[in-house]
C-alpha positions in Angstrom: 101.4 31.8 7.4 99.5 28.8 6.8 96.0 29.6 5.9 96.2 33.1 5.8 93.3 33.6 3.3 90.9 32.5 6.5 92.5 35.5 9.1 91.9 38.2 6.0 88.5 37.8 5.1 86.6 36.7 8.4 86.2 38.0 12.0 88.1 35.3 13.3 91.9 36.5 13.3 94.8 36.4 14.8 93.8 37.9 17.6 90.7 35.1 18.6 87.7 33.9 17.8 84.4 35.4 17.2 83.1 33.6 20.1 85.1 35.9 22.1 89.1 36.3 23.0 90.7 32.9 22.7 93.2 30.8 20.5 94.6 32.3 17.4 93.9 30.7 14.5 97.0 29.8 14.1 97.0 28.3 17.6 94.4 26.0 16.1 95.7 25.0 13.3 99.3 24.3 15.3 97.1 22.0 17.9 95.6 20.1 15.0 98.7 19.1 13.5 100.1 18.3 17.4 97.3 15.9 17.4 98.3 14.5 14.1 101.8 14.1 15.2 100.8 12.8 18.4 98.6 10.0 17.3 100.4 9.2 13.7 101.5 5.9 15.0 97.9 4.9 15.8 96.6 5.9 12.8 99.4 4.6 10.0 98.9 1.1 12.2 95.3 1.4 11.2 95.7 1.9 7.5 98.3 -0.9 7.2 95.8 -2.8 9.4 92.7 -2.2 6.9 95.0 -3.4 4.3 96.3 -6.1 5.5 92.8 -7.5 5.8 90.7 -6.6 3.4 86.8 -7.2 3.5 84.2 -6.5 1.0 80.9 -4.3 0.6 78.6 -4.2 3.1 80.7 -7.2 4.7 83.7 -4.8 6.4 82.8 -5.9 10.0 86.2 -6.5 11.1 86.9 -2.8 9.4 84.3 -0.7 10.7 85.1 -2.3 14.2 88.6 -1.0 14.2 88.0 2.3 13.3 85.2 2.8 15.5 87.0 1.3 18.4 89.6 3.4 18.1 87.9 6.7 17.9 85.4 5.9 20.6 88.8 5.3 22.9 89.5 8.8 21.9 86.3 10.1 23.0 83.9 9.8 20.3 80.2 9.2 21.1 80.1 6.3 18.6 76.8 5.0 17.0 77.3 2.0 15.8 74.8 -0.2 12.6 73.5 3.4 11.6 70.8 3.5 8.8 70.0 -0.1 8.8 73.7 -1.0 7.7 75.4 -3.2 9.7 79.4 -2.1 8.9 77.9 1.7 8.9 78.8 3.9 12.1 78.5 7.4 13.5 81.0 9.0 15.5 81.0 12.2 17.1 83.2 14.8 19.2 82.1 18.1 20.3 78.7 20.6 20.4 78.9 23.3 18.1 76.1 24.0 16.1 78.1 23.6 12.5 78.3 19.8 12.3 81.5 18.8 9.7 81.2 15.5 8.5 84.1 13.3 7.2 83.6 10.4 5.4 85.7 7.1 5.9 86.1 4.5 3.5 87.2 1.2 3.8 85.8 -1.5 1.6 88.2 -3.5 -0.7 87.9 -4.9 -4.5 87.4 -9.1 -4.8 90.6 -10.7 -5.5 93.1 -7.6 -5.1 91.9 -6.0 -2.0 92.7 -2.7 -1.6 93.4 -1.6 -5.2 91.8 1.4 -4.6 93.4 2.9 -1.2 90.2 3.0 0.6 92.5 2.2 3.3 94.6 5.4 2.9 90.8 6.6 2.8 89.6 5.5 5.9 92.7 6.0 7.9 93.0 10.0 6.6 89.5 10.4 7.8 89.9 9.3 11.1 93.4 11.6 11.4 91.0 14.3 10.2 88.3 13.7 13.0 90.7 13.2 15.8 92.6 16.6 14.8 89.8 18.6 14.5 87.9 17.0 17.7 90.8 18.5 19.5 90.1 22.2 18.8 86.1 22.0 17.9 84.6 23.6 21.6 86.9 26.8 20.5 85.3 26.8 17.0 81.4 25.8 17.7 81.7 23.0 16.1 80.4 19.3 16.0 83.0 16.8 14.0 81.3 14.2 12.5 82.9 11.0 11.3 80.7 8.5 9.2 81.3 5.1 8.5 80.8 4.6 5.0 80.5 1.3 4.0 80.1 -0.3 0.0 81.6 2.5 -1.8 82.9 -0.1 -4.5 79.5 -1.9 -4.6 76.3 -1.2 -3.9 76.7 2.8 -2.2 76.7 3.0 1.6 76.6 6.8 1.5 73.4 6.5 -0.6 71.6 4.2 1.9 72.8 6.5 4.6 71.4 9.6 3.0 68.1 7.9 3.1 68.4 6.7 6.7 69.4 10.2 8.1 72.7 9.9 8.7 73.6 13.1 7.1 70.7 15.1 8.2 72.5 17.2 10.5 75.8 17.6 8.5 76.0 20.9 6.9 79.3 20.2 5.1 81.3 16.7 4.3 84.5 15.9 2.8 87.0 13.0 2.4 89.8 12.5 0.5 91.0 9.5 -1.9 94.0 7.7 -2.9 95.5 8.4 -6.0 99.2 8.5 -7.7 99.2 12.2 -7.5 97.3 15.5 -5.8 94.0 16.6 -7.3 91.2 18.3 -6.4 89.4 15.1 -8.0 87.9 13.7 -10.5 85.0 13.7 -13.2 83.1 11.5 -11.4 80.2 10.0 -13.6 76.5 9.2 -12.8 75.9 5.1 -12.8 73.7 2.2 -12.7 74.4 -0.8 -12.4 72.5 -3.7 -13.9 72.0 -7.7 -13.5 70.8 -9.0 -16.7 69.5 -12.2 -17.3 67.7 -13.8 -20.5 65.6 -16.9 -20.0 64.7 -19.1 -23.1 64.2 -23.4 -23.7 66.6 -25.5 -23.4 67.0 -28.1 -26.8 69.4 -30.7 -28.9 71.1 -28.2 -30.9 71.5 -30.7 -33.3 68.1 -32.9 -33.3 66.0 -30.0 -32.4 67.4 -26.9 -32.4 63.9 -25.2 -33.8 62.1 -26.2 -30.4 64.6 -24.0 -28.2 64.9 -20.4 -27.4 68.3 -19.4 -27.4 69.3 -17.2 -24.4 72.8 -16.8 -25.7 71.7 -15.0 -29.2 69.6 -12.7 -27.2 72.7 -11.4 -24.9 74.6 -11.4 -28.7 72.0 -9.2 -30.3 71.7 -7.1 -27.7 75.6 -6.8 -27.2 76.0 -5.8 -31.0 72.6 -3.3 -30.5 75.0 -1.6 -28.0 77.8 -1.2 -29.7 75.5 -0.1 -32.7 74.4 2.8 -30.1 77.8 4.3 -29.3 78.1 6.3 -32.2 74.8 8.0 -30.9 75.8 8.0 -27.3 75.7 10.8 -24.9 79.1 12.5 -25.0 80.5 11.2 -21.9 78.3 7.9 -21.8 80.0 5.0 -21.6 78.6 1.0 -20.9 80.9 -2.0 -20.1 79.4 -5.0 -18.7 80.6 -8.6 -18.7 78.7 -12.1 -19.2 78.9 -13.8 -16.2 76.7 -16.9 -17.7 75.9 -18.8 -21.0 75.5 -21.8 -21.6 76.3 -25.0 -20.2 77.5 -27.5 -23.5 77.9 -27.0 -26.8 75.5 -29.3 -27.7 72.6 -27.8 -25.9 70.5 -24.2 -26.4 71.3 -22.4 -23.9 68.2 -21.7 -21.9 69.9 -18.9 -19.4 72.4 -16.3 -19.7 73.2 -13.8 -17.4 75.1 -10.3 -17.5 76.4 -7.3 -15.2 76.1 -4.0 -17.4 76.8 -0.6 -15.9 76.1 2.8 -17.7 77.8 5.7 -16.8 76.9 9.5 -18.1 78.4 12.8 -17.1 75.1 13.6 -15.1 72.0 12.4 -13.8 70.0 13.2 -16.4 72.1 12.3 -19.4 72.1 8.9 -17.3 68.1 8.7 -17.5 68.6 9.0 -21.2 70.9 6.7 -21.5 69.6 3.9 -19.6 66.5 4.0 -22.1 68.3 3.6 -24.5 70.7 0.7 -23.6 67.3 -0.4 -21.7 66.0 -0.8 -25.3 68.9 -2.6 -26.8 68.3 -5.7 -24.4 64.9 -5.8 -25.2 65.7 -5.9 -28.7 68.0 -9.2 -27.8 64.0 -10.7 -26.0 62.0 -9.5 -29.1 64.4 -11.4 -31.9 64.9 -14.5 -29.8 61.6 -14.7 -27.8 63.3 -14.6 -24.7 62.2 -13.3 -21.6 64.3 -10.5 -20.6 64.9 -9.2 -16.7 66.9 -6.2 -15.7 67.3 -5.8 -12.0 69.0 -2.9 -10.9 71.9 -4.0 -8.1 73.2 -1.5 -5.2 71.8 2.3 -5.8 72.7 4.5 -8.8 75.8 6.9 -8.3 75.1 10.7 -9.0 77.7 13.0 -10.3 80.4 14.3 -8.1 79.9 18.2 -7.5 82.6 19.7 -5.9 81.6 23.1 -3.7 84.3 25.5 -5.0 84.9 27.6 -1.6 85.8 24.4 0.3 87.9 23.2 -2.6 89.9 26.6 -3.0 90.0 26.3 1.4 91.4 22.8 0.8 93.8 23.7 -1.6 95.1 26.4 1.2 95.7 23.9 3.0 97.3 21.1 1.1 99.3 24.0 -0.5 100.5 24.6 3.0 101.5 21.6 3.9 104.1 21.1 0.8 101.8 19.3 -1.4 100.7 20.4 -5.1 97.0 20.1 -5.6 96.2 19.9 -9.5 93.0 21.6 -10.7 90.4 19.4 -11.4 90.6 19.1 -15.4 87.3 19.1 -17.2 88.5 16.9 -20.1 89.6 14.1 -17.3 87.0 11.2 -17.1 87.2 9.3 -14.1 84.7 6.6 -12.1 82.2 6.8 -10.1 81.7 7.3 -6.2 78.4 7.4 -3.7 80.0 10.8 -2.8 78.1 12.2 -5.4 75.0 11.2 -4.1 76.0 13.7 -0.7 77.4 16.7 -3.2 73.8 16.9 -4.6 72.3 17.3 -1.0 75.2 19.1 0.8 78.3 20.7 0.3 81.0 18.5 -0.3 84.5 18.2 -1.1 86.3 14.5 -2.9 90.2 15.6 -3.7 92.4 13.3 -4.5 95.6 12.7 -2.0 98.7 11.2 -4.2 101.5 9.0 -3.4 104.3 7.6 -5.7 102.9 4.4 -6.9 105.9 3.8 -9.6 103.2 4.0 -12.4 100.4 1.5 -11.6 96.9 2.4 -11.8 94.0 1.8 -9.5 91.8 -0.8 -10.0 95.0 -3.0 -10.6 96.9 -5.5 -8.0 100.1 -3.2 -8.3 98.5 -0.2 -6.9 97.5 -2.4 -3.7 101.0 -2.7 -3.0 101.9 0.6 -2.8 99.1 1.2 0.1 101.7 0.7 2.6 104.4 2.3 1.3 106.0 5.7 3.3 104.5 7.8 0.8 100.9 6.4 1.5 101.8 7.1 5.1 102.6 10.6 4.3 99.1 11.0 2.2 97.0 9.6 5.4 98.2 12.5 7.5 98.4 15.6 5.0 95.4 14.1 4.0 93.6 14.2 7.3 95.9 17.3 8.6 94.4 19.5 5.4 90.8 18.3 5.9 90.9 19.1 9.6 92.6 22.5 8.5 89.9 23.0 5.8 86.9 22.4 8.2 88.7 24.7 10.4 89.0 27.7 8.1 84.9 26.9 7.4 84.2 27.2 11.1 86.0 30.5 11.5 85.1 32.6 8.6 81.5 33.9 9.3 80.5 33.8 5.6 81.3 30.4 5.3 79.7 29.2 8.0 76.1 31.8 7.2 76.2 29.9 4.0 76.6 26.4 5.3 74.3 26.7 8.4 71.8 28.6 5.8 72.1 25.7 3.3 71.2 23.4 6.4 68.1 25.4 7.0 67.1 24.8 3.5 67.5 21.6 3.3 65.6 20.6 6.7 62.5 22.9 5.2 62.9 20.9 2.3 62.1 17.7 4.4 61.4 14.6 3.3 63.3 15.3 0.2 66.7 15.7 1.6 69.0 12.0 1.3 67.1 11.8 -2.3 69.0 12.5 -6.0 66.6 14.0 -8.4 67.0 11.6 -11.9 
């Protein structure tokens, strides 16, 4: 019987809820995957929709629109612009005093647009909120589906966290495309940086000793870095690009710019790290004498921390519906994701959904492609027919829901903290 751990351990059988004599659990369970059958059309024309026209951080108006549109014509009370964020929304269904939340994503990558499935994302979130909606008065709960904007760039969930958006969720999950099942990544702590060297202009021939040379700075400091990784932080890793320097060959450059990101298995180990590569671009402005500015860009990513008991719960369920959900592998090293940033303040669950993607890798134009294929289809509904199951088997064990509903008390006490990632 499909989640058959959930009828063992809590009140909440077979035989009804602990809110009296009602629906079976499995009754539940059956009426959430009606409503995923039932609307399956809608939803798969959303996710080839997303894809078809993809937008950027913080600029997904014509996505957020679609997705809230449609689950307001299901009966969502939808909050549209929360937090200050224009492509950011709130949608919810039911009254219960456990509120679930599911995360949708649904920004694109310049150039190659959905390279990371964030429509396969989006569109399994929404199948999750419209099949748990459908049974949430029988279970006491509230389904909560946030509009998540800039996960690629800049971290909506992190400027929602601040703005309040999760301040009544006592759980959240979504899941992510992928080329195979997981309970998800390593996901590593980041910060992003904009650096930018200003020095003088000169002849480089005539008078090469009355310039300041922008371009050896961004060189010194380069090799400085790569000096450093011997040293690193197991785990750390920087990248960057420059995106600027020089103008002719015949002049000093006078301005040079860069994007740098460091990356650390925690937020800690990322505080140390940033010193450290924070010291190698100053060593480029001390050799040179140029001025040096590092402006941080978007908000730093925490760690992912996966709650165990809705992982095993969500395995349950992807289990049950024919999929095989890898253990998340300690030795894997993945990206980063602003879900992090919500597993530090709230329970919170980020597995992977797979489809065949005949080899390609994310972050790459061929993995786009295969966003539309049968077997990203497939994901978007076991995808959202597993969360819905998972929040479900939360709602009605009683120990599940003591310890989320308690972890909400905590955190409210905790007030004005909560939204914030200790670094």
């Amino acid at each position: 019987m499909v989640m058959s751990e959930m009828d063992a351990r809590g009140t909440r059988g077979e035989r009804g809820t602990s809110f009296g004599v009602g629906p079976t659990a499995a009754d539940l369970r059956e009426r959430c995957r009606a409503t995923v059958t039932g609307r399956q059309d809608e939803v798969i024309a959303l996710s080839h929709s997303l894809h078809a026209e993809p937008e950027l951080a913080y600029e997904e108006h014509r996505s957020a629109k679609k997705i809230s549109d449609l689950v307001e014509g299901a009966g969502f009370r939808v909050e549209r612009g929360v937090s200050g964020l224009p492509t950011a929304f709130s949608a919810t269904a039911g009254s219960g005093d456990l509120v679930i939340g599911i995360c949708a994503e649904y920004d694109a990558l310049p150039d190659i647009g959905h390279a990371c499935g964030h429509n396969v994302n989006g569109a399994a979130s929404v199948t999750a909120a419209l099949a748990l909606a459908s049974v949430a008065d029988d279970i006491g709960v509230t389904v909560k589906l946030l509009g998540t904007p800039a996960e690629e760039f800049g971290g909506g969930k992190a400027d929602m966290l601040r703005g309040g958006a999760f301040d009544d969720v006592a759980a959240a999950m979504m899941v992510h495309a992928a080329p195979s099942d997981a309970m998800g990544m390593n996901s590593l702590a980041i910060s992003s940086w904009r650096v930018t060297y200003t020095g003088r202009e000169a002849h480089a021939a005539a008078l090469p000793y009355r310039g300041v040379n922008a371009a050896d700075a961004m060189m010194i400091a380069q090799v400085a870095i790569s000096a450093y990784r011997q040293q690193m932080v197991p785990g750390g890793v920087v990248h960057g690009i420059v995106t600027s320097g020089g103008e002719a060959s015949n002049v000093i450059p006078g301005r040079t710019t860069a994007a740098y990101d460091c990356r650390a298995e925690t937020v800690e180990e990322l505080q140390e790290l940033q010193a450290r590569i924070r010291a190698c671009f100053e060593a480029g402005a001390l050799a040179t004498g140029a001025e040096l500015a590092l402006e941080t860009v978007g908000n730093d990513y925490a760690d992912l921390r996966q709650d165990l008991e809705m992982s095993r719960l969500y395995g349950v369920a992807a289990t049950a519906l024919g999929r095989s959900v890898a253990p998340r592998d300690p030795a894997f090293r993945g990206g980063s994701t602003d879900m992090g940033n919500v597993s530090h303040v709230l329970p919170a669950i980020h597995p992977m959904i797979g489809y065949d993607c005949a080899g390609a890798i994310m972050h790459n134009p061929d993995f786009t492609r295969y966003g539309v294929t049968a077997g990203a289809d497939r994901a978007v509904l076991d995808g959202g027919l597993a969360m819905a199951w998972t929040a479900l088997a939360l709602a009605a064990d009683e120990e599940h829901r003591t310890r989320l509903l308690g972890r909400l008390a905590e955190r409210r006490q905790a007030a004005p903290a909560v939204g914030e990632v200790t670094q």
